[in-house]
KOLRO-575788 format. One record per residue (C-alpha): z, x, y; chain; residue number from 1. Coordinates in nm, 3 decimals. Example, Ala and Ser with C-alpha at 12.3 -4.5 7.8 and 13.67 -1.06 7.14 Angstrom:
# residues 2
       pz       px       py  chain    n
    0.780    1.230   -0.450      A    1
    0.714    1.367   -0.106      A    2
***
This chain:
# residues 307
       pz       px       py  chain    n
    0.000    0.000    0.000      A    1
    0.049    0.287    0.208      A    2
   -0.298    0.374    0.314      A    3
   -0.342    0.000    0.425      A    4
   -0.098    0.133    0.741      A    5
   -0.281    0.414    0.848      A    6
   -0.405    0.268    1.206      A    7
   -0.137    0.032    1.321      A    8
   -0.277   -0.169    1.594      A    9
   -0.119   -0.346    1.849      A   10
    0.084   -0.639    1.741      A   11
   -0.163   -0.944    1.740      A   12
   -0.169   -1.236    1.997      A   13
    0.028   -1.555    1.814      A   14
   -0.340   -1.743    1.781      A   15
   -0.523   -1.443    1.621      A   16
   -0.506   -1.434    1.246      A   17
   -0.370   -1.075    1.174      A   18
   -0.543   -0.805    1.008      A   19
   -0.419   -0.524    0.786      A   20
   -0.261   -0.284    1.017      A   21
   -0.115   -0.515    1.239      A   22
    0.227   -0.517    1.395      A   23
    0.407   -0.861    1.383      A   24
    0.770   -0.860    1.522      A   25
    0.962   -0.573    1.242      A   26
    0.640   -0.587    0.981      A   27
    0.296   -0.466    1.006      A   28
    0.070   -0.672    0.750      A   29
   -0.119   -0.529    0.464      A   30
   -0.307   -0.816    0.343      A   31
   -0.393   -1.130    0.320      A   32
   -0.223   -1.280   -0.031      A   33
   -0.327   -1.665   -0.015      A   34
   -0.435   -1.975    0.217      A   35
   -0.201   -2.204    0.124      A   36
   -0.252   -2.586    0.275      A   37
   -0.118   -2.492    0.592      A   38
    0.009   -2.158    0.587      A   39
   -0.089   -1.784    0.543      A   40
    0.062   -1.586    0.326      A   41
    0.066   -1.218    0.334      A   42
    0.171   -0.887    0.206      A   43
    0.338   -0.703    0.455      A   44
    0.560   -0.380    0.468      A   45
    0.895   -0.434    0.648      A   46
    0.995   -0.147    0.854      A   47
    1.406   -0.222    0.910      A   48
    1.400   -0.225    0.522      A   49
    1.174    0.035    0.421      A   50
    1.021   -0.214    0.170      A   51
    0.714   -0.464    0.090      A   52
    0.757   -0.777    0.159      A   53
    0.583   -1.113    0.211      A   54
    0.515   -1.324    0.512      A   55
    0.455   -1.684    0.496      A   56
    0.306   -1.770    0.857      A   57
    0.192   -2.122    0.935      A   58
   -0.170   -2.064    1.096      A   59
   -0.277   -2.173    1.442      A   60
   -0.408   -2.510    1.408      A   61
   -0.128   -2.611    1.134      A   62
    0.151   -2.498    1.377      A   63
    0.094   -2.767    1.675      A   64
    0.279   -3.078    1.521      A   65
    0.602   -3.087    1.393      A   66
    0.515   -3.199    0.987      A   67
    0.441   -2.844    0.901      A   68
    0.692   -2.726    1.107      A   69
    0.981   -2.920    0.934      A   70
    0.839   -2.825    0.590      A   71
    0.886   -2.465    0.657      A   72
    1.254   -2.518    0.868      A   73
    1.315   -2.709    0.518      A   74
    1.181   -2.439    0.255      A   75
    1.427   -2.205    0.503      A   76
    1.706   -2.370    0.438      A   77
    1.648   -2.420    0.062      A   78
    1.592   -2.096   -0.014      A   79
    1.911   -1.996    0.184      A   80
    2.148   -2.241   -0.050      A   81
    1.958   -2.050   -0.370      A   82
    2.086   -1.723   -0.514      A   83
    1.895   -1.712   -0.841      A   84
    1.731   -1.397   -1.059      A   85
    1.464   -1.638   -1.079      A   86
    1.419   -1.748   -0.755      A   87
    1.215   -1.595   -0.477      A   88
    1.477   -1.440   -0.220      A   89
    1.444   -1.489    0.146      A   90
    1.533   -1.182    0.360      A   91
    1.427   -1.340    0.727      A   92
    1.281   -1.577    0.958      A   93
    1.116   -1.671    1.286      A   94
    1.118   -2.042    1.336      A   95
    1.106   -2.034    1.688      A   96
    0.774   -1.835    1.708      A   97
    0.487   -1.968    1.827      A   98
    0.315   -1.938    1.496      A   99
    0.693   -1.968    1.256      A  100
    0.737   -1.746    0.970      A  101
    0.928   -1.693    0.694      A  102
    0.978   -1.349    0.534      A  103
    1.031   -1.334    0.119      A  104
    1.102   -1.063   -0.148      A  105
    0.788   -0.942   -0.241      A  106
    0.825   -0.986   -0.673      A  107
    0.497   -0.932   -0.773      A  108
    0.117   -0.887   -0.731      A  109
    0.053   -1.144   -1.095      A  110
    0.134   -1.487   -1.153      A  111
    0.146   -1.696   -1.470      A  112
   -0.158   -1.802   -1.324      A  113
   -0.331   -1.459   -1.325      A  114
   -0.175   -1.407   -1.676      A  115
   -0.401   -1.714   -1.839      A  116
   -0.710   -1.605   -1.683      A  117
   -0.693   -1.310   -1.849      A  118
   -0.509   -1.331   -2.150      A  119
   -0.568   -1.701   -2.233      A  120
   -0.325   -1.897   -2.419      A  121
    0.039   -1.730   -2.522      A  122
    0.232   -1.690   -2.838      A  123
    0.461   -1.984   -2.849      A  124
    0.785   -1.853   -2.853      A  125
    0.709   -1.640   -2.530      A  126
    0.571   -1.952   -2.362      A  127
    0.873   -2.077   -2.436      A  128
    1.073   -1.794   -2.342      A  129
    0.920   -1.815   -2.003      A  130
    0.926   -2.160   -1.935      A  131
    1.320   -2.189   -1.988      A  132
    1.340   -1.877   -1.728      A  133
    1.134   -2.090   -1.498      A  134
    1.373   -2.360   -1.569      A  135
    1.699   -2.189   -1.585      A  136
    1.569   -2.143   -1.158      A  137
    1.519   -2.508   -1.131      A  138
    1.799   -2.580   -1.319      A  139
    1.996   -2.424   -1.030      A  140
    1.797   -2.530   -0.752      A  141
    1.894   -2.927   -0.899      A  142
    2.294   -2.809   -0.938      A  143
    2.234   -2.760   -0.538      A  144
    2.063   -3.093   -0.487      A  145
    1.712   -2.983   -0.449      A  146
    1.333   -3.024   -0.627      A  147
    1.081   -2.814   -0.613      A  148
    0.786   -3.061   -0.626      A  149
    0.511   -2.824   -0.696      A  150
    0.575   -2.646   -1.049      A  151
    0.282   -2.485   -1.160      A  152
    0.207   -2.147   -1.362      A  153
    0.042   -2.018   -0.970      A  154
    0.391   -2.044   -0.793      A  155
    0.565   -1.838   -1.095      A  156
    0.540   -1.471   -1.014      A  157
    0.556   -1.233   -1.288      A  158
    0.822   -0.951   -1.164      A  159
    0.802   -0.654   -1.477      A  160
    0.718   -0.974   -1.715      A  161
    1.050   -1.183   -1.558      A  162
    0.979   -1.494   -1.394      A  163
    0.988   -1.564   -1.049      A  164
    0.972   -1.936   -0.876      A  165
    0.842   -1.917   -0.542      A  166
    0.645   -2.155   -0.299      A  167
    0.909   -2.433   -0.217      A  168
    0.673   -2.540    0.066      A  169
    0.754   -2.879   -0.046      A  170
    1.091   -2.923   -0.151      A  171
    1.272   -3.233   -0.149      A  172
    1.681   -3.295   -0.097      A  173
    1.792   -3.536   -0.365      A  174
    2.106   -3.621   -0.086      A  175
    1.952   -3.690    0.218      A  176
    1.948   -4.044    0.143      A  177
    1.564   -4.087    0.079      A  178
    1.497   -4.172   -0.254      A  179
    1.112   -4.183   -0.211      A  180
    0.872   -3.935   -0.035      A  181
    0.643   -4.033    0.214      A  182
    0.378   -3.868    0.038      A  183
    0.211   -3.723   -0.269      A  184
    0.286   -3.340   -0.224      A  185
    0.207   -3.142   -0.473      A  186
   -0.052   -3.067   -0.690      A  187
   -0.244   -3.335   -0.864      A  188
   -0.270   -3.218   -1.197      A  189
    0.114   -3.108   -1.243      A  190
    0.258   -3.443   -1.068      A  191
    0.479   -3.683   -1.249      A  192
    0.363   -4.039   -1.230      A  193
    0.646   -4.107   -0.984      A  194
    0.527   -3.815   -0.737      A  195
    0.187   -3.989   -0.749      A  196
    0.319   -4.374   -0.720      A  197
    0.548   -4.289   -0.439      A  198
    0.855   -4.392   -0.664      A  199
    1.229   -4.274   -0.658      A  200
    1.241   -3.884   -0.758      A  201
    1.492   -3.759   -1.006      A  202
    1.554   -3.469   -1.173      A  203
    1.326   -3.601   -1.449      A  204
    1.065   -3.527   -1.202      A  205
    1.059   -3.148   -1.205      A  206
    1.101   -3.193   -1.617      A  207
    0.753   -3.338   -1.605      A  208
    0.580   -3.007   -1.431      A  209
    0.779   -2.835   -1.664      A  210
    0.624   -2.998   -1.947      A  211
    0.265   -2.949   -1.770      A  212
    0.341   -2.608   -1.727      A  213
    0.428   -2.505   -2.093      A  214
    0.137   -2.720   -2.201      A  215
   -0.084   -2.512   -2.009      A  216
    0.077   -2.253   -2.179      A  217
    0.107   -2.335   -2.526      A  218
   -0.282   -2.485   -2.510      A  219
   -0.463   -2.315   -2.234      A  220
   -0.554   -2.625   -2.057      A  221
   -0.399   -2.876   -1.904      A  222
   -0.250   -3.213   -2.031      A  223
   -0.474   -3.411   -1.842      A  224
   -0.842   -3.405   -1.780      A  225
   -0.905   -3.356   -1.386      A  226
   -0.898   -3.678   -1.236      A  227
   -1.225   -3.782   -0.960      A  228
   -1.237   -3.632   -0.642      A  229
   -1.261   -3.964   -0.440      A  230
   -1.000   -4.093   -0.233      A  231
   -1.127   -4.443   -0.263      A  232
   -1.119   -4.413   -0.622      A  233
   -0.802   -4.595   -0.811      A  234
   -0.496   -4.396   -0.804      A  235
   -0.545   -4.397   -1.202      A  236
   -0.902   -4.258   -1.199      A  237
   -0.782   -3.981   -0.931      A  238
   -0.473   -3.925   -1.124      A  239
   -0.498   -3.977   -1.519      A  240
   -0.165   -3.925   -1.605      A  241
   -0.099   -4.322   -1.469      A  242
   -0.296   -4.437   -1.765      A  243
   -0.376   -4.167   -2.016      A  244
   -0.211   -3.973   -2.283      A  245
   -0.173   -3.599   -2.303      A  246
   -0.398   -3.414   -2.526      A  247
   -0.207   -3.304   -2.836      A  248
   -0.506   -3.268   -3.030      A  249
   -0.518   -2.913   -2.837      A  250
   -0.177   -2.853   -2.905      A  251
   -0.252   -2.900   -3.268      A  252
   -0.582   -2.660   -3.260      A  253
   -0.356   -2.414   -3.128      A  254
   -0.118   -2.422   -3.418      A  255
    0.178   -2.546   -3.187      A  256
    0.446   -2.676   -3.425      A  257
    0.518   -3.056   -3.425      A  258
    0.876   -3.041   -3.316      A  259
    0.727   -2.826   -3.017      A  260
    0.447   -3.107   -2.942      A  261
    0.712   -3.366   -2.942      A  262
    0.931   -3.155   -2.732      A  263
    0.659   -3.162   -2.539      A  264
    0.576   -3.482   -2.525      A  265
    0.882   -3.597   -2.414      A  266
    0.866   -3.428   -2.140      A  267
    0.531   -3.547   -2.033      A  268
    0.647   -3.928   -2.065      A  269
    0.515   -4.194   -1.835      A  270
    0.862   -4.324   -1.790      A  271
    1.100   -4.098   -1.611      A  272
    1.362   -4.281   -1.812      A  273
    1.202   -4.147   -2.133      A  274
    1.187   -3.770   -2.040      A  275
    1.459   -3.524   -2.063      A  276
    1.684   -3.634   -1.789      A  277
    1.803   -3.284   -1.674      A  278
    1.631   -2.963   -1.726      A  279
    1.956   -2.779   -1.883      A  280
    1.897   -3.085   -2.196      A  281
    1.482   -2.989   -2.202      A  282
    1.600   -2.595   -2.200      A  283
    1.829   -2.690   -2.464      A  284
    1.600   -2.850   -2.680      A  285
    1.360   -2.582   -2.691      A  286
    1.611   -2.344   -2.798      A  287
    1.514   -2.376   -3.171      A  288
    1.130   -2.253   -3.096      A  289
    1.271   -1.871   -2.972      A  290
    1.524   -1.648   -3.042      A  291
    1.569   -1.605   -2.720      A  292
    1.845   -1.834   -2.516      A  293
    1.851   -1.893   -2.193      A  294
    2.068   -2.116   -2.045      A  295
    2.006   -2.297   -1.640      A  296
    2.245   -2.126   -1.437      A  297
    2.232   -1.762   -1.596      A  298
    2.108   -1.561   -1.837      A  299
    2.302   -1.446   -2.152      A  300
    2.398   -1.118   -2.214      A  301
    2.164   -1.139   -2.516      A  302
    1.894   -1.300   -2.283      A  303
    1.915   -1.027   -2.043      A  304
    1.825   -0.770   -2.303      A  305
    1.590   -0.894   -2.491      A  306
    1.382   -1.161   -2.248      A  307
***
């Protein structure tokens, strides 16, 4: 990364989009990671702590009203109530800026995402293995009243093969006296019926990207065929998890074990009534498919040594 600093330019006016070299505030950016929906994200090297780091920075025409504005104040002051292996750590902010920004732990250059692409389906007890490390990091986040919303194998960074959440661009406070979001954030494929029907959110909820994700995993596609790109479409042609079933035929042509598939399954149920009802009972139930344990709120000495 070094070599990306080698001209430092001036520090960039807040409606320029900065390029590598550039000085922003105690950071000069290396490069651009990721356009998220309405925010930037970078890799950046942080000069007060001699370290990489990464800097999510709303853009210039996503920073005038106040939705995207609240949605990074919120992510904030998630990730300050989280102290988690597993979860992303934040090390500063600048809220008030003209263009806000929120500076992270950089964990890792590969995702779970990266990891399919190129190695295609995994081995089922290390899909399980990471899945319950993903979920022993959601399992905390819920102990402190929060949900991630947006579980998917490209916000799980891979940090010397260790799973790290990240992105909680749209997390949602199960105590704030809302039961139901005013929206469908997210991403489609990975949302529990709920998300999509704008009903009351649960824990359940984050079980059901869960479930996605180590589908995904186990299969190397996802549950669900991709649902049409039309926004006057029904919600159940747009979304097909309203009205279709998973498809466990390619579980089976993987070689996934039935009590896996129904494990599984039950995650991916229509009702959130149906589903695992916290994440610590779906963690505990796929105990028996790895030798590994890992439990929500930490790892076990065993864990530790041999995740």
């Amino acid at each position: 990364m070094t070599a990306a600093f080698s001209n430092v330019k001036a520090q960039a006016a807040p409606e320029e989009v900065p390029g590598p070299g550039t000085r922003v505030d105690d950071f000069t950016v290396a490069y651009r990671i990721s356009r998220g929906m309405s925010a930037d994200v970078f890799a950046v090297w942080h000069h007060g702590l001699l370290a990489p780091a990464v800097c999510k920075r709303l853009r210039p025409e996503d920073a005038e009203g106040e939705k995207n504005r609240g949605l990074l104040r919120a992510e904030c002051a998630a990730l300050k109530r989280l102290c988690h292996p597993g979860v992303v750590r934040l090390l500063g902010e600048n809220l008030r800026a003209p263009l806000p920004y929120l500076l992270l732990e950089h964990a890792g250059p590969r995702t779970l995402r990266d990891e399919l692409r190129e190695s295609g389906p995994l081995e089922a007890a290390r899909a399980v293995r990471l899945v319950q490390h993903v979920g022993a990091a959601v399992a905390h986040a819920h102990a402190r009243g929060l949900l991630h919303r947006d579980l998917k194998p490209s916000n799980v960074v891979l940090r010397e093969g260790r799973p790290v959440l990240i992105d909680f661009g749209v997390v949602w406070e199960l105590g704030d006296g809302r039961k139901c979001p005013p929206d469908r954030s997210g991403t489609p494929q990975y949302l529990a019926p709920e998300q999509v029907t704008r009903a009351p959110l649960s824990p359940a909820t984050d079980v059901y990207s869960l479930g996605a994700m180590l589908f995904e995993l186990l299969a190397g596609s996802r549950p669900f065929r991709a649902g049409a790109d039309d926004w006057h479409a029904p919600l159940s042609a747009r979304y097909p998890q309203l009205a279709e079933e998973p498809d466990f035929e390619a579980l089976a042509a993987r070689g996934v074990p039935e009590g896996l598939v129904s494990v599984v399954g039950k995650s991916l149920s229509r009702n959130p009534l149906a589903r695992f009802q916290a994440v610590g009972e779906f963690l505990r139930a796929l105990d028996e498919f790895t030798p590994v344990k890992v439990y929500p709120e930490q790892l076990t000495p065993e864990a530790a040594l041999l995740a």
